[in-house]
C-alpha positions as CSV (number, residue, x, y, z in Angstrom):
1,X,-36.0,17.8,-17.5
2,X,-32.7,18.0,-15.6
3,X,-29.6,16.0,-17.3
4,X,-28.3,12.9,-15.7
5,X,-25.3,13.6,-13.3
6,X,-22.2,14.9,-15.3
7,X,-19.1,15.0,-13.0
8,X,-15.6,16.0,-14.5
9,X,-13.8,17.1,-11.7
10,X,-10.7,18.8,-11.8
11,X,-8.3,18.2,-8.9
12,X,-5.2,20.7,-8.4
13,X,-3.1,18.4,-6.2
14,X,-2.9,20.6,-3.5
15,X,-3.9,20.7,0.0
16,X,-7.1,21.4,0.3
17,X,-10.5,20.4,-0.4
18,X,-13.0,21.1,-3.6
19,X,-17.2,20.4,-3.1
20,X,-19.0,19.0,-6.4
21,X,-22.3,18.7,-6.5
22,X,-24.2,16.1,-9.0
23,X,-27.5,14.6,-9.9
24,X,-28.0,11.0,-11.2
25,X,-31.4,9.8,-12.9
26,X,-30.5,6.6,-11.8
27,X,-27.1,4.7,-10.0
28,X,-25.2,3.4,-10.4
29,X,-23.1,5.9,-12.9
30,X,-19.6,6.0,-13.5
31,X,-17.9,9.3,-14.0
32,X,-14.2,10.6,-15.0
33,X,-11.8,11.7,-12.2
34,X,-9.4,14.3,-13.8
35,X,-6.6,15.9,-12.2
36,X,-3.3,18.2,-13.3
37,X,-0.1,16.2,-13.9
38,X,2.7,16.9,-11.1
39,X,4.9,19.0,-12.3
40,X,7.8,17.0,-14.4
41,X,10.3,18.2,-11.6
42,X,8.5,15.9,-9.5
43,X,9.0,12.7,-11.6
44,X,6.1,11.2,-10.9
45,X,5.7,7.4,-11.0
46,X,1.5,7.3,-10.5
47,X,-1.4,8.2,-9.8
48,X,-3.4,6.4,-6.2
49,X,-7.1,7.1,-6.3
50,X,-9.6,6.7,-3.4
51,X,-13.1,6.6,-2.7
52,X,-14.6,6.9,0.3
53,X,-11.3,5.2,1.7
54,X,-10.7,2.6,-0.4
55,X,-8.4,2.5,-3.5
56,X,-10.5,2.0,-6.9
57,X,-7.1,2.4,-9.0
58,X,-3.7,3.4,-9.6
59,X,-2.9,5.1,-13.1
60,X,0.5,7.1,-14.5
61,X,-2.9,8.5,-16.6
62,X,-4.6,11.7,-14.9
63,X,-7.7,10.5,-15.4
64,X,-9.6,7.4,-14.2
65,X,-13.4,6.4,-13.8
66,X,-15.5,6.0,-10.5
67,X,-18.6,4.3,-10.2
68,X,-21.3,5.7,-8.1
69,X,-23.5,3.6,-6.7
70,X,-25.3,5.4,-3.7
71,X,-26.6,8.6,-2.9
72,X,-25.0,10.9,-0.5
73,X,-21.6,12.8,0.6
74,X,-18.7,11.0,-1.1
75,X,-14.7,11.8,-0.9
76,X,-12.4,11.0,-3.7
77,X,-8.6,11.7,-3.2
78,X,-5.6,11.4,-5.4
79,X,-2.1,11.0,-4.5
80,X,1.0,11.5,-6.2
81,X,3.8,9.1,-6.0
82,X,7.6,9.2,-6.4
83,X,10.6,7.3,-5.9
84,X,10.6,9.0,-3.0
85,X,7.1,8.3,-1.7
86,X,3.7,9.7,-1.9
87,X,3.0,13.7,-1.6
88,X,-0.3,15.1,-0.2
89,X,-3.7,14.1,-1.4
90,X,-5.9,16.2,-3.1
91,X,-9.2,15.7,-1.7
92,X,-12.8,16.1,-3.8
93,X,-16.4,15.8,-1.8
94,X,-18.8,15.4,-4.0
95,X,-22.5,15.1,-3.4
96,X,-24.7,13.2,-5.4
97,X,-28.5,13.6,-5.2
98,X,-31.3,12.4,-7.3
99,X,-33.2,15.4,-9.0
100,X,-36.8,16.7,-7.7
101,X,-39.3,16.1,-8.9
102,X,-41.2,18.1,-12.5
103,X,-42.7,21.4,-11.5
104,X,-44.6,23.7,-13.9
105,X,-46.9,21.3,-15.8
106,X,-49.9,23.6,-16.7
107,X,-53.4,21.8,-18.1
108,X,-55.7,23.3,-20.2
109,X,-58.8,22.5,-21.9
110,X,-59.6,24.3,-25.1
C-alpha cells in the first residue's frame, strides 16, 4: 500500500522552477508549503503565495498550507516583498496523481 500524498516542498526563492510529484488516496488534502527566508539584508515584510494564479495567503511565516482538491499539474509560487516592492517568484509544479492500482496478490489453496 502506497502512503497518502506527502508534499513538503522546499522553495529557494530563486528564478527558476522545481517539479514535485505526489499521490493522494483521496482529495481534497492540504499540504505545507515551505520556503528559505530572504536573506535579512533584504528586510523582508511577507510572504505572497499562489496557486494556480490565485493568492491562498500572505504570511511573514515561511510556511503556509495548500489544499488540494483536484488531480492534475498544479503551480504554487511565492514572492517576497519589501518596502521596496516584490522580488521574483519562486515557482513549484507539482503533480498530483491518485496511486495505481494493488499488484502482486498471489492465491493459494493449501
Amino acid at each position: 500500500m502506497r502512503e497518502p500524498m506527502r508534499l513538503i516542498a522546499v522553495i529557494a526563492l530563486l528564478l527558476g522552477a522545481w517539479l514535485v510529484a505526489g499521490e493522494a488516496q483521496s482529495l481534497p488534502v492540504t499540504r505545507t508549503v515551505e520556503w528559505d527566508a530572504s536573506p535579512a539584508a533584504d528586510q523582508t515584510i511577507d510572504y505572497t503565495v499562489t496557486f494556480d494564479g490565485v493568492v491562498v495567503g500572505t504570511t511573514s511565516s515561511t510556511s503556509l498550507p495548500v489544499t488540494f482538491s483536484s488531480l492534475g499539474a498544479h503551480t504554487l509560487t511565492v514572492t517576497a516583498r519589501n518596502v521596496w516592492g516584490a522580488g521574483p517568484a519562486g515557482v513549484l509544479n507539482v503533480v498530483v496523481s491518485a496511486p495505481g492500482a494493488a499488484t502482486g496478490i498471489r492465491i493459494r489453496v493449501q
